[in-house]
C-alpha positions as CSV (number, residue, x, y, z in Angstrom):
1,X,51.9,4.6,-51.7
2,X,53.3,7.7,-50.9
3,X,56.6,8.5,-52.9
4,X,59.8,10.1,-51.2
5,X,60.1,13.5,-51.0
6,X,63.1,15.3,-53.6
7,X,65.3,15.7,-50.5
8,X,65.5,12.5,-47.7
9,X,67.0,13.7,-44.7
10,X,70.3,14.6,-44.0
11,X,70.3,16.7,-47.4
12,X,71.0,14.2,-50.1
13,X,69.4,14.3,-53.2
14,X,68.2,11.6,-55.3
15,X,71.2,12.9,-57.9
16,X,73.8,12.9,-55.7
17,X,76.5,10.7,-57.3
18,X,77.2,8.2,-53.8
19,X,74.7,8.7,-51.3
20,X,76.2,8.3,-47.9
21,X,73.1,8.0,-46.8
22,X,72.0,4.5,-45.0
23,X,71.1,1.6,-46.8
24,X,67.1,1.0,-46.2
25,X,65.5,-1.5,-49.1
26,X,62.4,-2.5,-49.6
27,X,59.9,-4.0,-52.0
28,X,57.2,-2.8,-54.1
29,X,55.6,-4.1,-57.4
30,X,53.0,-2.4,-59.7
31,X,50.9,-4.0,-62.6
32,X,52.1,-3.1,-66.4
33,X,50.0,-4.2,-69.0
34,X,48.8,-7.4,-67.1
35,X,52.0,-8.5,-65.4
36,X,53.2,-7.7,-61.9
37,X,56.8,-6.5,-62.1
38,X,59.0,-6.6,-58.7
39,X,61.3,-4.0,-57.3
40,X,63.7,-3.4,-54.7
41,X,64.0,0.4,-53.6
42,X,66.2,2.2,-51.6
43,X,66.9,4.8,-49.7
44,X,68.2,8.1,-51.4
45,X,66.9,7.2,-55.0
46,X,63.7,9.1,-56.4
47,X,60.5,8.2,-55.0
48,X,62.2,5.4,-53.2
49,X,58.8,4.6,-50.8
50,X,56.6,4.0,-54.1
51,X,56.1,4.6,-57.8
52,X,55.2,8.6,-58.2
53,X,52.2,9.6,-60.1
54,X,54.2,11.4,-63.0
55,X,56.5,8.4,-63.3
56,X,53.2,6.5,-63.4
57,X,52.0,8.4,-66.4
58,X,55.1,8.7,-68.3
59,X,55.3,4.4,-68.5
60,X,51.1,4.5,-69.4
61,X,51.5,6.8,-72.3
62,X,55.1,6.3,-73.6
63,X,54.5,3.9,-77.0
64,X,58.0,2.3,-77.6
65,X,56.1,0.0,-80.2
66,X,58.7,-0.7,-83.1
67,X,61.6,1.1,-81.4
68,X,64.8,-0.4,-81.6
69,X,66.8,1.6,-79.2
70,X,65.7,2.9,-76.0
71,X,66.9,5.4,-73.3
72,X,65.7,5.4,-70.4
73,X,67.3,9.0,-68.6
74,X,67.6,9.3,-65.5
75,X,66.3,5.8,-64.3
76,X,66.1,5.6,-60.9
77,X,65.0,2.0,-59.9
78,X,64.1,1.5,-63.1
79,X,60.7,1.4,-63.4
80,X,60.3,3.5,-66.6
81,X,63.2,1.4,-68.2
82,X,61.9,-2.5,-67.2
83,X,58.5,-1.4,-68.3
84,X,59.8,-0.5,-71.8
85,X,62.0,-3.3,-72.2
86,X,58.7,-5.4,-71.9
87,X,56.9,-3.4,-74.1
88,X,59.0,-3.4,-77.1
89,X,60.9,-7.2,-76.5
90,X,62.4,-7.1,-79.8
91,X,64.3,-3.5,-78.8
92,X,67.1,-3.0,-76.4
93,X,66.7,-0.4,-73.8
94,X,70.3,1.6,-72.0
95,X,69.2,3.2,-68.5
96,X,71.6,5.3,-67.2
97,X,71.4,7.1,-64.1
98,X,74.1,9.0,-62.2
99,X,73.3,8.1,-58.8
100,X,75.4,4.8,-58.3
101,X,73.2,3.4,-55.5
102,X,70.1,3.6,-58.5
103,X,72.3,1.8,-60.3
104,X,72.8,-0.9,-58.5
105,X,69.2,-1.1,-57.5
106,X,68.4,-0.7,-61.5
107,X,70.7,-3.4,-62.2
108,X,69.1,-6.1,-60.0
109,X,65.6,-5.1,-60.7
110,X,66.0,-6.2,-64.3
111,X,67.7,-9.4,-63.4
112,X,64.3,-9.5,-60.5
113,X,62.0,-8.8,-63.8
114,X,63.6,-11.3,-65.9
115,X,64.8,-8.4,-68.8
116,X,67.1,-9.6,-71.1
117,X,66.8,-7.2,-73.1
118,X,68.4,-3.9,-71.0
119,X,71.8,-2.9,-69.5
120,X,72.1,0.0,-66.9
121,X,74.8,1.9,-66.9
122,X,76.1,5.0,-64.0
123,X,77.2,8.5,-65.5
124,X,75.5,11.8,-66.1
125,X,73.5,12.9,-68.4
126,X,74.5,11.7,-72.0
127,X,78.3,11.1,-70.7
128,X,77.8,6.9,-71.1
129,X,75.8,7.0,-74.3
130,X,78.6,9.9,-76.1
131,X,78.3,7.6,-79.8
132,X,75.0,6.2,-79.6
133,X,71.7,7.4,-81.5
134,X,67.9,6.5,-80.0
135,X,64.6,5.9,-81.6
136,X,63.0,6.8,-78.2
137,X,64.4,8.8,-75.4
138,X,62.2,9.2,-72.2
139,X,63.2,10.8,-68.8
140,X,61.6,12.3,-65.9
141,X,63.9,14.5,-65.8
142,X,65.3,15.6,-61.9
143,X,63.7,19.0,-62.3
144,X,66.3,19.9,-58.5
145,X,68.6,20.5,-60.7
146,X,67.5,23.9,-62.1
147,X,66.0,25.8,-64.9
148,X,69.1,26.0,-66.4
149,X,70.4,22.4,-66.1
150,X,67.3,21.2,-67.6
151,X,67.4,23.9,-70.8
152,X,71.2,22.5,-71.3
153,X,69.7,18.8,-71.0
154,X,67.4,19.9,-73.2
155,X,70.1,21.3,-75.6
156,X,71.8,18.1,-75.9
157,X,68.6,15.4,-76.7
158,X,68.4,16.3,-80.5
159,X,72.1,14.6,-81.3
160,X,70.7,11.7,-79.5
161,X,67.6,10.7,-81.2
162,X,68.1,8.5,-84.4
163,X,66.6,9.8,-87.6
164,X,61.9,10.0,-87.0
165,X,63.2,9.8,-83.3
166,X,61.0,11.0,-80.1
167,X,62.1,12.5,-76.5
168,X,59.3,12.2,-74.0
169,X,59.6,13.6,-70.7
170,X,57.1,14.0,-67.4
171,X,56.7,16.9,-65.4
172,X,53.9,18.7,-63.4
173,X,52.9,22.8,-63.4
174,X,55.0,23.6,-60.3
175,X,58.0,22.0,-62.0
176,X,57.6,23.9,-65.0
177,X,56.3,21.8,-67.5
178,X,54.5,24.3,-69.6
179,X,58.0,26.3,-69.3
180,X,59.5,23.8,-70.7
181,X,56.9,22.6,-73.5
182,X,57.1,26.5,-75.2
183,X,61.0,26.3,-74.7
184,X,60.8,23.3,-76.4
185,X,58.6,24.5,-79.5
186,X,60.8,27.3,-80.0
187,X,63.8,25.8,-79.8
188,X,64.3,22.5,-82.0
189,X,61.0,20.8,-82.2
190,X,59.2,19.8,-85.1
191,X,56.1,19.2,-83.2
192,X,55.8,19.3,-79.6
193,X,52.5,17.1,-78.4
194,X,50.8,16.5,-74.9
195,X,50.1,12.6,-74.7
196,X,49.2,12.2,-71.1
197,X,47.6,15.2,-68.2
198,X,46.9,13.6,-64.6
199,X,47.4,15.0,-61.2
200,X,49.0,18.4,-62.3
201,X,51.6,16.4,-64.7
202,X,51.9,16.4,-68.2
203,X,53.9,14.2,-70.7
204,X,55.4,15.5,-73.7
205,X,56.5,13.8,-76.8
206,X,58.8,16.1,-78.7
207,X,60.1,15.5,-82.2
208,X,63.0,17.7,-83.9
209,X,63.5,19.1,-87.1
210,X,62.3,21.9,-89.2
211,X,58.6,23.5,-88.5
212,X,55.7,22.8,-90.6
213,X,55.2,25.3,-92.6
214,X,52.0,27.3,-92.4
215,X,49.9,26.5,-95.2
């Protein structure tokens, strides 16, 4: 399928906190690890005609194995956040989007996909998670937003990863990716690695703390 383009008519983007945009849902499903998981879409949410190809390779290579807590960033429909709640059922995944529209869609696609084990919750960024610590944080980040958005987004993921905690995020060359992998190693990570390249995207697992030392 051919996802939505970053701006649907009439100017909205997929951030925008209430579209005004009109209401156009449909259905789409996609095969994760052997089961067929159902969505509704909508209008005015990222890649609302179909799952996009870095979303896509953020869900194949993100391991939540073992992780007790989950944040899905930016979730959109949900796809990245119902696919981890299945892969790790004994951990509990928060998805929290600011676009309120997302979040409603979100909300009934993990009722659609039987996951018990999620909540979604509307607000930006980190604002609805202000006390809580993750094992794993994953986000394709909404790159519209600017260079410097992203950097301060960036800024703010350390305080939310638990203790051995990961932040993996999805993003192709014309987005900045690589930009965004060096910022990265300079800034707080302990080790920064590439676990996934397709179609021009990469994902990155990032971990924080203190550099190796060189031996």
């Amino acid at each position: 399928m051919r996802p939505e383009t970053d701006e649907p008519p009439g100017g909205e983007h997929y951030f925008t906190e209430a579209p005004r945009s009109r209401s156009s849902r449909r259905e789409l499903r996609f095969l994760y690890r052997g089961e067929l998981l159902a969505f509704i879409t909508d209008r005015s949410i990222f890649a609302a005609t179909g799952l996009d190809p870095g979303t896509a390779l953020l869900i194949e290579a993100l391991n939540v194995e073992g992780a007790r807590r989950i944040l899905d960033l930016g979730c959109g429909w949900g796809a990245v956040g119902v696919a981890a709640a299945k892969s790790a059922p004994k951990g509990f995944v928060v998805m929290v989007d600011v676009n309120r529209r997302a979040v409603r869609v979100a909300k009934e696609n993990v009722e659609r996909n039987r996951v018990r084990n999620a909540e979604v919750r509307c607000g930006a960024g980190f604002r609805t998670v202000a006390d809580e610590t993750f094992d794993v944080i994953a986000s394709n980040p909404p790159y519209r937003i600017g260079r410097e958005a992203i950097l301060q987004l960036l800024t703010e993921v350390p305080q939310y990863l638990a203790p051995g905690g990961r932040f993996c995020m999805v993003g192709k060359s014309s987005q900045g990716i690589r930009f965004y992998q060096s910022w990265l190693e300079e800034h707080w990570a302990a080790s920064v690695e590439v676990l996934a390249r397709g179609s021009g995207y990469r994902v990155l697992e990032a971990r924080p703390g203190p550099k190796p030392s060189a031996p």
